[in-house]
MIROBA-155314 format. One record per residue (C-alpha): residue number from 1; z, x, y. Coordinates in Angstrom, 3 decimals, decimal comma. Each point is the difference from the previous one (the first is absolute). Example, Ala and Ser with C-alpha at 12.3 -4.5 7.8 and 13.67 -1.06 7.14 Angstrom:
! MIROBA-155314
R  num  z  x  y
R  1  7,800  12,300  -4,500
R  2  -0,660  1,370  3,440
! end
This chain:
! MIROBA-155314
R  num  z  x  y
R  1  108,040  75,498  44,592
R  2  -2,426  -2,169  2,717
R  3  -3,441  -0,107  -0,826
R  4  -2,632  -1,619  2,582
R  5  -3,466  -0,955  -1,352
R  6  -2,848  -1,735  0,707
R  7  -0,753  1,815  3,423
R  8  -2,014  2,430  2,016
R  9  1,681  3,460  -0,252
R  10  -1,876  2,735  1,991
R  11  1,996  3,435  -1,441
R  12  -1,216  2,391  2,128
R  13  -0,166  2,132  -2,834
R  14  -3,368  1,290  -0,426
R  15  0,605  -0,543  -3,575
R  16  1,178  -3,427  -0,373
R  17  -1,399  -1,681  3,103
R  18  0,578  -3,475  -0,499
R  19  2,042  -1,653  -2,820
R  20  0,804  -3,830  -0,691
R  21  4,012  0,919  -0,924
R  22  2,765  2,214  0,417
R  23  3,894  0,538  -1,570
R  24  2,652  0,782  1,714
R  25  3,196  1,697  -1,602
R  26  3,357  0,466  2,430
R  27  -2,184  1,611  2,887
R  28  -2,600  1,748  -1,449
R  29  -4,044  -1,501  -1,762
R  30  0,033  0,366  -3,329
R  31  -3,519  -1,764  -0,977
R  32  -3,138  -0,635  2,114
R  33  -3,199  -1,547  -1,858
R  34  -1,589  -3,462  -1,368
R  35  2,003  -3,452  0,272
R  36  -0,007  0,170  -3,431
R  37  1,250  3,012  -0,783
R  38  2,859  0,465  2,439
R  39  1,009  -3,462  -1,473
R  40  0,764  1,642  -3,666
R  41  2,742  1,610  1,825
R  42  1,963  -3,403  0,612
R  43  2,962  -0,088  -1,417
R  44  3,673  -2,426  0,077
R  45  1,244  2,234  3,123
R  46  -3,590  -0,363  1,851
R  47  -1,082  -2,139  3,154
R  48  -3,487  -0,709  0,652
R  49  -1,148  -1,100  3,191
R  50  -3,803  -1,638  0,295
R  51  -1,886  1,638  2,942
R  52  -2,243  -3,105  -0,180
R  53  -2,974  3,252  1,286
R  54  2,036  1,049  2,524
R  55  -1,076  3,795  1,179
R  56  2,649  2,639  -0,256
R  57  0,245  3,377  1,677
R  58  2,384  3,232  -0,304
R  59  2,425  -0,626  2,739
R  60  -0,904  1,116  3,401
R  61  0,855  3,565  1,941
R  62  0,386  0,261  3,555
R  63  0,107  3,652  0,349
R  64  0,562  0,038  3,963
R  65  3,127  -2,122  1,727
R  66  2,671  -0,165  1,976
R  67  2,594  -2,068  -2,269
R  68  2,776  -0,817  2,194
R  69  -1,721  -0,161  3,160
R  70  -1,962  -2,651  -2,040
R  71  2,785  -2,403  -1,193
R  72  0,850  0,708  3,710
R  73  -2,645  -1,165  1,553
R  74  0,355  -3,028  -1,796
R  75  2,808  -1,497  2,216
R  76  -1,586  2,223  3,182
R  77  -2,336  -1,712  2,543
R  78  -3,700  0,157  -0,785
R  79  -1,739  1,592  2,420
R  80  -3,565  0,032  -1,080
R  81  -1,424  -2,818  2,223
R  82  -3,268  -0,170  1,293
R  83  1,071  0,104  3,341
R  84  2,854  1,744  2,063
R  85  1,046  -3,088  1,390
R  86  0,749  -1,386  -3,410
R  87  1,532  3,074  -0,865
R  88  2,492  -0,403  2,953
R  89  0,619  -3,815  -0,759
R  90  1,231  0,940  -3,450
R  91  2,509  3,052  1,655
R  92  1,581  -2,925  2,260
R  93  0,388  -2,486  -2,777
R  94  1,813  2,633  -2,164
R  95  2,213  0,489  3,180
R  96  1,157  -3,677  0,861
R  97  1,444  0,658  -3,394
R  98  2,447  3,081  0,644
R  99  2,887  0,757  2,178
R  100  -0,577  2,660  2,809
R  101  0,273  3,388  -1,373
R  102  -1,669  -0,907  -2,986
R  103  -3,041  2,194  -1,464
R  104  -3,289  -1,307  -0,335
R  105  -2,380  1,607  -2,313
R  106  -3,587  -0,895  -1,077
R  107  -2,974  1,256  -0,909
R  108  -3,700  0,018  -0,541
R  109  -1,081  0,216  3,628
R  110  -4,181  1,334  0,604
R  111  -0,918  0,225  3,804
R  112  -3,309  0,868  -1,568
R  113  -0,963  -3,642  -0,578
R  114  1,872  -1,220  2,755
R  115  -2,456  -1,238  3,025
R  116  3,044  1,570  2,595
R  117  0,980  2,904  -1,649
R  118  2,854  1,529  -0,606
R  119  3,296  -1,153  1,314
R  120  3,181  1,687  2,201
R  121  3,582  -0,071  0,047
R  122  -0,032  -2,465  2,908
R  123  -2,098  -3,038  -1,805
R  124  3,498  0,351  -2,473
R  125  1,996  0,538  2,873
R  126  -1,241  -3,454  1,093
R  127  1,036  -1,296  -3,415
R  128  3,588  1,458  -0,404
R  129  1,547  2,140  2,225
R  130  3,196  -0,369  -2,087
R  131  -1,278  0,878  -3,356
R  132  -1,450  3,303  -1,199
R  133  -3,657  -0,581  -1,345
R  134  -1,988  2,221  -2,643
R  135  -3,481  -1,101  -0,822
R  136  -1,669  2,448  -2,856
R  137  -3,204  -0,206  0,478
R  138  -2,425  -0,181  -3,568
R  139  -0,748  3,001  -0,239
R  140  4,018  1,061  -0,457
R  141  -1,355  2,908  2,472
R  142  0,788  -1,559  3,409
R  143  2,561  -2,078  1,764
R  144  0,634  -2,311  2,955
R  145  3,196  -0,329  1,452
R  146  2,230  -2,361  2,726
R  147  2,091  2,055  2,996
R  148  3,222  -0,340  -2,019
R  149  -1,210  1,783  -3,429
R  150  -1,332  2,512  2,500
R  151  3,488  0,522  1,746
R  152  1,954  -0,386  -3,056
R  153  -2,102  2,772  -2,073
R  154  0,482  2,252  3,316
R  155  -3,567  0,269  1,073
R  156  -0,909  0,678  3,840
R  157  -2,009  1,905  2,037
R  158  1,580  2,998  -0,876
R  159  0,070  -0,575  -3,909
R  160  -2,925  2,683  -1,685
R  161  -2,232  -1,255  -2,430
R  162  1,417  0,698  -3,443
R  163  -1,651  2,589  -2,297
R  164  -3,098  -2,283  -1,535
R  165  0,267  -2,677  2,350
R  166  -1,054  -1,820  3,279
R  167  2,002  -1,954  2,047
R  168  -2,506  -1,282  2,382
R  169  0,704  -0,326  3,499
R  170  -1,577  -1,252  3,277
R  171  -1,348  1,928  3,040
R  172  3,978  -0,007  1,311
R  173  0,868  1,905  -3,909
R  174  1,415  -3,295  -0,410
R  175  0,211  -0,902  -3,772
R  176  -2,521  -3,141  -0,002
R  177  1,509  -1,305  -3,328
R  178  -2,212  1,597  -2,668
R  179  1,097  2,431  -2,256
R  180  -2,401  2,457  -2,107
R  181  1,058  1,398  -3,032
R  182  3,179  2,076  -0,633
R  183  1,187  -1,692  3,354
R  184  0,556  -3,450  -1,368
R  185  3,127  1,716  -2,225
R  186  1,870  0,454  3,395
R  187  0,383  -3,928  0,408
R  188  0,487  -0,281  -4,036
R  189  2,814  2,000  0,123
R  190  2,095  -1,874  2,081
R  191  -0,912  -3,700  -2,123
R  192  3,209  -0,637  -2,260
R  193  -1,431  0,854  -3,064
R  194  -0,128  -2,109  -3,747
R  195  3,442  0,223  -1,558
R  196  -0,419  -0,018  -3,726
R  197  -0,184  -3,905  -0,608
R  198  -2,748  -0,282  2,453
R  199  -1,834  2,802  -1,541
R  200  0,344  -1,884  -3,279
R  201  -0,554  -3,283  1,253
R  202  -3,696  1,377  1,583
R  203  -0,761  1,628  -3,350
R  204  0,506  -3,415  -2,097
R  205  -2,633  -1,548  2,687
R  206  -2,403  2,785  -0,326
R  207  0,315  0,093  -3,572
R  208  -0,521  -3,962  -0,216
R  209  -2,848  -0,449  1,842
R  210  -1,882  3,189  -2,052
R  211  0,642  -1,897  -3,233
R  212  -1,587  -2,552  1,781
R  213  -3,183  2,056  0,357
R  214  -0,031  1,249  -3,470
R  215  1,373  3,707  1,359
R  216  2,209  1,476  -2,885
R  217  0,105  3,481  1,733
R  218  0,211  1,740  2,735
R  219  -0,053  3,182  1,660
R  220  2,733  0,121  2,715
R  221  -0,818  2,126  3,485
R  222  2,993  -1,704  1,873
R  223  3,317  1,393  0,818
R  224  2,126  2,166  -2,323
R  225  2,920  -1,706  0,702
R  226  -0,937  -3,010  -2,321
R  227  -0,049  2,825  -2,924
R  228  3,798  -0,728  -1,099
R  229  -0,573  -3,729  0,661
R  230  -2,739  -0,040  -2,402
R  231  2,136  2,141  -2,359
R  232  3,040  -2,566  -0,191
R  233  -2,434  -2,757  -0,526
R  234  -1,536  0,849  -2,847
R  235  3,328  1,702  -1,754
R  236  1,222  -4,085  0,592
R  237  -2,971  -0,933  -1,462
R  238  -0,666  -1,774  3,000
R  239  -3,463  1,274  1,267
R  240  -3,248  -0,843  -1,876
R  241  -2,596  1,363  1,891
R  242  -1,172  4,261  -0,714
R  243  0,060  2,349  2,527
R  244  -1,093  3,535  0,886
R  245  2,167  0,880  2,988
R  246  -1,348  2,772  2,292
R  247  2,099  2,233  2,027
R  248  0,115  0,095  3,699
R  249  -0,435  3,181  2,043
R  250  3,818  -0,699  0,824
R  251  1,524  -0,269  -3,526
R  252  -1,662  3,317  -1,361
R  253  3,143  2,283  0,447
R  254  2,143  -2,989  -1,749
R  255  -3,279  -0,252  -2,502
R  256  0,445  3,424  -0,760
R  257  4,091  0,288  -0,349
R  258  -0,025  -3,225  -2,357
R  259  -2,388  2,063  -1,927
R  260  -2,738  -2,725  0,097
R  261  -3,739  0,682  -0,897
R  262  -3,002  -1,694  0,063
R  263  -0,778  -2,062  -3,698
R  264  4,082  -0,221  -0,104
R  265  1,058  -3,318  -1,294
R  266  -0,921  -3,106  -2,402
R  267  -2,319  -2,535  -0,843
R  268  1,996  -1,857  3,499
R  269  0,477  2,491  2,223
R  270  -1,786  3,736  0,158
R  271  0,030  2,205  2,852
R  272  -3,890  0,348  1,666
R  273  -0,692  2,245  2,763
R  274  1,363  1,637  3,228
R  275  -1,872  -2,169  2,802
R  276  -1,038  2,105  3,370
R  277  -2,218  -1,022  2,599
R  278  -2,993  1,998  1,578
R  279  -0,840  -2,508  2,374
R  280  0,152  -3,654  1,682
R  281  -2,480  -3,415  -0,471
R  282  -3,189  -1,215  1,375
R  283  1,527  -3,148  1,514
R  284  1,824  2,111  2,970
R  285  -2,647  2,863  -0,410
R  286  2,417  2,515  -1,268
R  287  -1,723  1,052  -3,172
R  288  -0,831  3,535  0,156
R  289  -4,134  0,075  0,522
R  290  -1,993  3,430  -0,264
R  291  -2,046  -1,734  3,074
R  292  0,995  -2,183  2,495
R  293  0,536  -3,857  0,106
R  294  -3,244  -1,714  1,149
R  295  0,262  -0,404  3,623
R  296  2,720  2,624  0,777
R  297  1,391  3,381  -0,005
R  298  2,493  -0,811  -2,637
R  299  0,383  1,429  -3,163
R  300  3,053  -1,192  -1,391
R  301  3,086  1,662  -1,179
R  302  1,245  1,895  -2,894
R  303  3,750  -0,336  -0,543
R  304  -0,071  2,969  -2,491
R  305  -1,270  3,558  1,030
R  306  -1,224  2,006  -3,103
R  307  2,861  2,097  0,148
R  308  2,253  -3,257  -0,490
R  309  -2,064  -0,759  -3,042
R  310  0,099  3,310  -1,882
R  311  3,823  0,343  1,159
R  312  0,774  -3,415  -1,097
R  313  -1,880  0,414  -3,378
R  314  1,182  3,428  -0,979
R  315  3,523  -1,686  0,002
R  316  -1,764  -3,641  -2,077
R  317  -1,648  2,019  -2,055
R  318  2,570  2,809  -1,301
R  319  2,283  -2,919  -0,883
R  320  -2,840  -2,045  -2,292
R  321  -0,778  -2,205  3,387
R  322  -3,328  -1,485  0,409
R  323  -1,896  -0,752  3,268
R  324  -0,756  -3,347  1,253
R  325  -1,892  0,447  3,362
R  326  -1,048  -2,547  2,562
R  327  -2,913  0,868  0,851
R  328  -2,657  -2,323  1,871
R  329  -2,060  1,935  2,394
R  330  -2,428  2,290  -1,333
R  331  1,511  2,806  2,052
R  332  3,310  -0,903  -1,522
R  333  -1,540  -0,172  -3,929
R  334  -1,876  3,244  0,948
R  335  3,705  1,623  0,867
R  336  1,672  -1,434  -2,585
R  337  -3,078  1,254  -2,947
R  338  0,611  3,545  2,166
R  339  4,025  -0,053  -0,472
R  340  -0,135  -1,258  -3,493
R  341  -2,696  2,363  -1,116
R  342  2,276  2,716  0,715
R  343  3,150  -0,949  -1,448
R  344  -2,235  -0,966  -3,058
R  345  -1,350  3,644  0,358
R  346  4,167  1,295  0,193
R  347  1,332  -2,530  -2,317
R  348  -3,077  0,254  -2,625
R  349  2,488  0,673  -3,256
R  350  2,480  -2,192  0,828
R  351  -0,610  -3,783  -2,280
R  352  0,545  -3,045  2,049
R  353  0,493  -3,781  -1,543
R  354  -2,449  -1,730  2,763
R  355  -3,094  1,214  1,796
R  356  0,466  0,090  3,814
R  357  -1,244  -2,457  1,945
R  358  -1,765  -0,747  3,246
R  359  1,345  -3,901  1,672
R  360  -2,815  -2,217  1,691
R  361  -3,102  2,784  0,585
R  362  -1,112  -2,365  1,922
R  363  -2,768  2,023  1,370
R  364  -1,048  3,283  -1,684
R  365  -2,826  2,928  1,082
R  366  -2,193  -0,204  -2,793
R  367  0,529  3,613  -0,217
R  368  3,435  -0,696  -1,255
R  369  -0,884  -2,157  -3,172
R  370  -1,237  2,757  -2,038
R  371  3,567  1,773  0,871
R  372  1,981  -2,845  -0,362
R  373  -1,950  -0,598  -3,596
R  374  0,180  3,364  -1,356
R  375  4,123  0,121  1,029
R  376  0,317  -2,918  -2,090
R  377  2,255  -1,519  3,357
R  378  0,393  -4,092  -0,617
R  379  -1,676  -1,857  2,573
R  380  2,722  -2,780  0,716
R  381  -1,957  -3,032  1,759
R  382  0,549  -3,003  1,243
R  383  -3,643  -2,440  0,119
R  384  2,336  -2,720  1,785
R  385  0,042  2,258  2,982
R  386  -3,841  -0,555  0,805
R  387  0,015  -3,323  0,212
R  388  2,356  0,360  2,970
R  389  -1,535  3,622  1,334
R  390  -3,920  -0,391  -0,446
R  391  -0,573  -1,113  3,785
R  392  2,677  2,356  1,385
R  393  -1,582  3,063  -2,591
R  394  -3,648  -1,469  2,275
R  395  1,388  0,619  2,765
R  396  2,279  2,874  -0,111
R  397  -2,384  2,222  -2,769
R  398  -3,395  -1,296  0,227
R  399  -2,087  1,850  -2,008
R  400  2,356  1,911  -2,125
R  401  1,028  -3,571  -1,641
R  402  -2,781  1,110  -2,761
R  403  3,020  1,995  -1,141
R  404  2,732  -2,655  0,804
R  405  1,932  -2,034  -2,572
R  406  -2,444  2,245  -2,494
R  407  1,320  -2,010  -3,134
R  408  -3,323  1,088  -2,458
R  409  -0,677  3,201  1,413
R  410  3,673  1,040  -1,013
R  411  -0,519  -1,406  -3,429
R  412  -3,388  1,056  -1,022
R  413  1,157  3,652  1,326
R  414  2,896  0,355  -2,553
R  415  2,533  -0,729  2,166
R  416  2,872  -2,044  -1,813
R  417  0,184  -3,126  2,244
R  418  3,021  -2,005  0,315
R  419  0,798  -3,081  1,808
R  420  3,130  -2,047  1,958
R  421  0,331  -1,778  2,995
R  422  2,113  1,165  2,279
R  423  2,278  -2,678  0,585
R  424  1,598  -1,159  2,425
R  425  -3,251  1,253  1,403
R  426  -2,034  -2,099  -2,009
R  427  0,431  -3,247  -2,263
R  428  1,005  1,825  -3,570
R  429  -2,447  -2,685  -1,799
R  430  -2,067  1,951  -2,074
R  431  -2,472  -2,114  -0,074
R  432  -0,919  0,233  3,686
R  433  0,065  3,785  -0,865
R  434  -2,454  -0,757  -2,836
R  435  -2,348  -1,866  1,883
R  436  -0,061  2,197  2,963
R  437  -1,448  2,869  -2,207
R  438  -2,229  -1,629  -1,656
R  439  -1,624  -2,289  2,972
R  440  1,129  2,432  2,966
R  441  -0,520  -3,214  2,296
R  442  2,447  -2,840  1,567
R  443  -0,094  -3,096  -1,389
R  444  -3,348  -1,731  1,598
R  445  -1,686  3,213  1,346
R  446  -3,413  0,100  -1,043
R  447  -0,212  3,648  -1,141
R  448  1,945  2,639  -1,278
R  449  1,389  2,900  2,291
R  450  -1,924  3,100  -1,421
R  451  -0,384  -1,597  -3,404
R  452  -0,779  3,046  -1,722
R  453  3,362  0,810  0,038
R  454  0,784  -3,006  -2,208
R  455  1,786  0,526  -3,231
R  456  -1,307  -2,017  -3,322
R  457  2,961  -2,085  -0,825
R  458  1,122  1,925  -3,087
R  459  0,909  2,827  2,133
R  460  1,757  -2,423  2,534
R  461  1,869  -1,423  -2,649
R  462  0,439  3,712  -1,785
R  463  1,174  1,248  3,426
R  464  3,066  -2,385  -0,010
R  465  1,393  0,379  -3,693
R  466  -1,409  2,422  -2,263
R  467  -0,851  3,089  2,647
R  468  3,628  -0,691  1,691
R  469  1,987  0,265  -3,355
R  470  -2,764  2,606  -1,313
R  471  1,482  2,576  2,959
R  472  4,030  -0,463  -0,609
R  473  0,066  -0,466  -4,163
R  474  0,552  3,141  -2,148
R  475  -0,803  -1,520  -2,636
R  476  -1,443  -3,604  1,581
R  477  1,807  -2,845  -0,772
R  478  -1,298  -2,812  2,288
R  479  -2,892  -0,932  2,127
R  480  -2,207  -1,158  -2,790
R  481  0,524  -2,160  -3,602
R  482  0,782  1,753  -2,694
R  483  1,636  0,480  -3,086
R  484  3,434  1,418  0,914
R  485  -0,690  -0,428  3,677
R  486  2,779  -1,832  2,225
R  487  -0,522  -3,940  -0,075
R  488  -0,765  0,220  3,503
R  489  -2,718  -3,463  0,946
R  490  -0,773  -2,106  1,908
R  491  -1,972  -3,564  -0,623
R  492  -2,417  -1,272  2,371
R  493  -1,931  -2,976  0,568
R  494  -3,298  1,251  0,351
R  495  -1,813  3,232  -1,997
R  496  -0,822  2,417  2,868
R  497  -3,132  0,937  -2,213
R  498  -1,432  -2,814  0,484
R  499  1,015  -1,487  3,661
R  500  -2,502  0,186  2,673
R  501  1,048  3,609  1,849
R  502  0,371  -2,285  3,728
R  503  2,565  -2,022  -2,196
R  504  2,447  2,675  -1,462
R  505  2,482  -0,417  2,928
R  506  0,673  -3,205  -1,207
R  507  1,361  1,170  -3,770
R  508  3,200  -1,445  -0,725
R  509  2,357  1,264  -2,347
R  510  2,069  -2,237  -2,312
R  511  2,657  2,220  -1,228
R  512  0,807  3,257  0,104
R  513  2,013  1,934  -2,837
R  514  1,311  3,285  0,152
R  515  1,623  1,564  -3,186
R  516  -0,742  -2,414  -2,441
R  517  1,901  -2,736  2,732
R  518  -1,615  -2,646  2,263
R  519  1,562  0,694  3,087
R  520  -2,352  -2,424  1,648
R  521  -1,525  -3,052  -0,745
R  522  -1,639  -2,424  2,154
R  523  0,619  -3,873  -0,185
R  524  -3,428  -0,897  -1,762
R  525  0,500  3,157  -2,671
R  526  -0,524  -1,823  -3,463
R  527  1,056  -3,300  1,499
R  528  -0,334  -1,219  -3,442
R  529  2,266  2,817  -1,742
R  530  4,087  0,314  0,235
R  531  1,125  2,437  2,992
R  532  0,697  3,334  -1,569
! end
């Protein structure tokens, strides 16, 4: 048995709020309550560790991310410079360092802050003729590409743009480097991709550096292919970090033969939702808008037509398949409420394990919210994404930003409200998460973007562990302390309670335990107690 005492344990059970100790047995809390009496439970096989008022919290959720592209992106150039000169300086370091024919991937790109917009295939060209370039941009929606990716992925004047995508061209139909969408997979296609080890190898990083930000959990949107990876880990015993793996668009029919549902699993690894998209992203304005983007005639795209939806879902939901739907225009929320309404209207005596769920809703029609409320559909959010977006939201929505990023106005209608981050997209820190919906300003500004959408920090904090768990558990198990809740914690140096709000980005965790285990610890945890 461990026992810590002597700290500041926020519960998140509305029950128990705060306690001073806890016990641990194998993985699960056995005892929550008073120093003194959690101490009466000492016996000759028990450890107890001193928090010395140290502030503990149920171990973190990210309910949004890409998992492998984020222990990818780890040993992948960083593209998100202030400049697109910088941005290029980094692509030509990265090449002195391979042999022609090499790849050379990065990401993180945003012509929207640079001062000379976005780039072409010949400012790579310039770089490395002899080595194929891919540059993701943040957004994951949008691409920029070198003359030899182009040639080796087969794209020329003649190529069509793919169903849901864009490969933008010059006056000539010349591709100009950029691709939208659906259009990036032709390059993708042709990269050599992960064999097994490298798969496992990017995991190990991802997983590493989320311990490292107190994340115990998360909820996987990536590729299905890590599925059996993940599998084989944890039947070695080798993988400590839970997943919920979604289901590509792809992997349905082999979804469906293997006989997999949503809620399938354990405590490790469940099955969540079949992810679809109904539209693009703000950064390369192809988020699906109901009116155009300020300044222009566009409205976006949606990669889905209804009839894709309700096809697509018929076939989810008759095999116990819930929805996960990116969704971030308010056109595309409004077509995705309209699909799901039906098949909710088809499917209304058949039981499913998780709730559907709408991805980002970045910007909704307040029309929608009462819908989207009395559905019960999960608003999955990410607040890190308006500290990056809030100038290009100015400039691209104007007005409608009342309803962008519309954290409280999702809450205080009913709506369950989860959040993630996106990554490689965005830093996984929760903390930057955290602050972001609570301050909804960069660090310095002077104001809050439409602070009325700012959430009180118990629902920020509620929003990453409790509401997450609260939407996958049948019956819950984690996301809060209690008594035969998973010993999933982490320990950080400050009490979020109690830190100035422009000050929560800087919370640190100390360790990070997950199943009764540290799994994390960092080098000034308990410097004056033994290493566990």
């Amino acid at each position: 048995m461990l026992i810590l005492t002597n700290g500041i344990i926020h519960t998140m059970n509305a029950l128990q709020p705060t306690v001073e100790a806890l016990a641990i047995q194998a993985d699960q809390l056995i005892a929550l309550g008073s120093t003194k009496d959690v101490l009466n439970l000492v016996d000759h096989n028990t450890t107890v560790l001193d928090l010395q008022g140290r502030t503990v919290f149920p171990g973190l959720i990210d309910a949004h991310i890409h998992l492998l592209q984020y222990g990818m992106k780890l040993a992948q150039i960083d593209c998100e410079t202030k400049s697109k000169k910088e941005c290029l300086q980094r692509v030509a370091m990265a090449v002195e360092k391979q042999p022609p024919g090499e790849w050379i991937i990065g990401q993180g790109w945003d012509h929207n802050i640079w001062e000379d917009g976005i780039g072409n295939r010949t400012e790579l060209d310039a770089i490395s003729p002899q080595n194929p370039i891919l540059l993701f941009a943040k957004s994951l929606h949008a691409s920029w590409v070198n003359s030899y990716a182009l040639k080796l992925a087969g794209i020329n004047q003649n190529t069509p743009d793919p169903h849901g995508g864009c490969i933008v061209r010059d006056p000539y139909g010349v591709s100009t480097g950029i691709l939208l969408e659906s259009a990036t997979l032709l390059v993708e296609r042709v990269i050599p991709q992960p064999d097994q080890q490298q798969m496992k190898n990017a995991l190990f990083s991802a997983q590493q550096q989320l311990f490292q930000f107190g994340i115990t959990s998360v909820q996987d949107v990536d590729e299905w292919k890590i599925y059996p990876v993940l599998e084989k880990l944890y039947q070695q015993n080798e993988y400590q970090l839970r997943v919920v793996k979604s289901i590509q668009l792809s992997a349905l029919p082999e979804a469906i033969d293997q006989g997999y549902r949503t809620g399938l699993g354990n405590n490790q690894l469940k099955i969540g939702w079949l992810k679809l998209f109904m539209d693009g992203a703000l950064g390369p304005q192809t988020a699906a808008m109901l009116e155009p983007y300020q300044g222009s005639d566009q409205y976006g795209m949606l990669t889905l037509t209804d009839e894709d939806l309700e096809e697509i879902g018929r076939q989810a939901l008759s095999h116990k398949i819930s929805l996960e739907i990116h969704a971030i225009g308010d056109k595309a929320i409004r077509k995705a409420l309209d699909g799901l309404q039906k098949l909710q209207e088809t499917f209304s005596q058949v039981s499913l394990p998780y709730a559907h769920r709408l991805e980002h809703v970045q910007i909704i029609h307040p029309d929608d919210i009462p819908r989207m409320a009395a559905m019960q559909v999960v608003a999955s959010m990410q607040p890190i994404h308006l500290i990056s977006d809030m100038n290009t939201a100015d400039r691209y929505w104007g007005k409608r930003c009342e309803f962008a990023y519309a954290w409280n106005t999702i809450r205080k209608a009913g709506i369950p409200l989860i959040f993630g981050s996106d990554a490689p997209v965005e830093s996984p820190n929760p903390f930057l998460g955290i602050h972001a919906a609570v301050t909804r300003c960069r660090k310095g500004s002077p104001s809050a973007w439409h602070p009325e959408q700012a959430l009180p920090l118990e629902a920020a904090l509620a929003a990453y562990s409790i509401n997450p768990a609260s939407i996958i558990q049948q019956p819950q198990n984690s996301g809060m302390l209690a008594k035969g809740y998973l010993a999933d914690l982490v320990i950080l140096s400050e009490d979020p309670t109690v830190v100035p709000p422009d000050q929560l980005d800087h919370l640190t965790p100390l360790a990070t335990m997950v199943g009764g285990k540290f799994v994390w610890q960092h080098s000034d945890f308990f410097p004056d107690e033994p290493t566990l």
